[in-house]
C-alpha positions as CSV (number, residue, x, y, z in Angstrom):
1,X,-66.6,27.9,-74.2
2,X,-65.1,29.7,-71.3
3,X,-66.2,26.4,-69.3
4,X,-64.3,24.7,-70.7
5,X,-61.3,26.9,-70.8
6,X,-61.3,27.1,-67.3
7,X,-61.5,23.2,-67.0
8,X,-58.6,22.7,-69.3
9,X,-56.5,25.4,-67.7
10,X,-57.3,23.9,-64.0
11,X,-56.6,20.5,-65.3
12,X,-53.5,21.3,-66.6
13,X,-52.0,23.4,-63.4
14,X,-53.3,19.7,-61.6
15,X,-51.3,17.7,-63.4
16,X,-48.1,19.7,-63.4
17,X,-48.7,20.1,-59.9
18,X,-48.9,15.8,-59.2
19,X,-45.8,15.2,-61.7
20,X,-43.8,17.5,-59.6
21,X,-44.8,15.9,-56.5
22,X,-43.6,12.5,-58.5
23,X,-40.6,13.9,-60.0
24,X,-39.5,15.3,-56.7
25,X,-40.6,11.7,-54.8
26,X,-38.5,9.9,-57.6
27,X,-35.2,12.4,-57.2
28,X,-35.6,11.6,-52.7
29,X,-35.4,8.0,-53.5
30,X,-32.4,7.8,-55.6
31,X,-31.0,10.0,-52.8
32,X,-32.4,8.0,-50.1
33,X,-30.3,5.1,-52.1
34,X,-27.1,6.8,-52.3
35,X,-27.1,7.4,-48.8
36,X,-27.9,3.6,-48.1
37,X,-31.1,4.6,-46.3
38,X,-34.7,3.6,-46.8
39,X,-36.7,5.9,-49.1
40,X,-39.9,5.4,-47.2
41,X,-41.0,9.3,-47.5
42,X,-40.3,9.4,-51.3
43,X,-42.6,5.8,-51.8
44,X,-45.3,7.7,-50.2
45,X,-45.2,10.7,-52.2
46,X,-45.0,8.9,-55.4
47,X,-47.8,6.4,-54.6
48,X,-50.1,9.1,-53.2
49,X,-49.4,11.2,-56.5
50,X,-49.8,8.4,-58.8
51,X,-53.4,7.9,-57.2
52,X,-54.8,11.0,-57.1
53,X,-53.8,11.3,-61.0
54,X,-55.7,8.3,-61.5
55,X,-58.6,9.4,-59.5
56,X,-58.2,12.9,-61.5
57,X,-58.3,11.0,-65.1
58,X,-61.6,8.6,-63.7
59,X,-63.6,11.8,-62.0
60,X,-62.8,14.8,-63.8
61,X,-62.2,13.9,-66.9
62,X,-65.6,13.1,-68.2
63,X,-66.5,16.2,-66.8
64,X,-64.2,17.7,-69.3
65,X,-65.5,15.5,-72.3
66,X,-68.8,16.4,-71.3
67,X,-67.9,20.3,-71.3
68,X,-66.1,19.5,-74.9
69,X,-69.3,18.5,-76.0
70,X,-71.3,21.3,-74.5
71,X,-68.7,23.2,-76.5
72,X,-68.5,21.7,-79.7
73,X,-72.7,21.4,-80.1
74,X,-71.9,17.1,-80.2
């Protein structure tokens, strides 16, 4: 059980950690507007969050279903 503890708790710092990075990508391009500027920077950081949740959600997360399971006896 501590498995997966650990595995929920690591996944959870993860994504607060990536919708930071978006939130603060999507705040520099509304600035980056304002200012009448290209918001190249805040694209990239919003793009190369967005993927590595997605990547997150497709590699770790069966690891976590499969701990679940380990858990739970299914």
């Amino acid at each position: 059980m501590s498995d997966l503890l650990v595995g929920a708790l690591y996944t959870a710092v993860v994504h607060a950690l990536l919708l930071t990075g978006v939130l603060l990508g999507v705040s520099s391009i509304r600035a980056r507007r304002r200012e009448g500027r290209p918001a190249v920077a805040g694209w990239i950081g919003v793009v190369l969050n967005v993927l590595v949740v997605v990547y997150w959600e497709l590699l770790v997360s069966p690891w976590l279903v499969e701990l679940w399971n380990r858990a739970t006896g299914s």
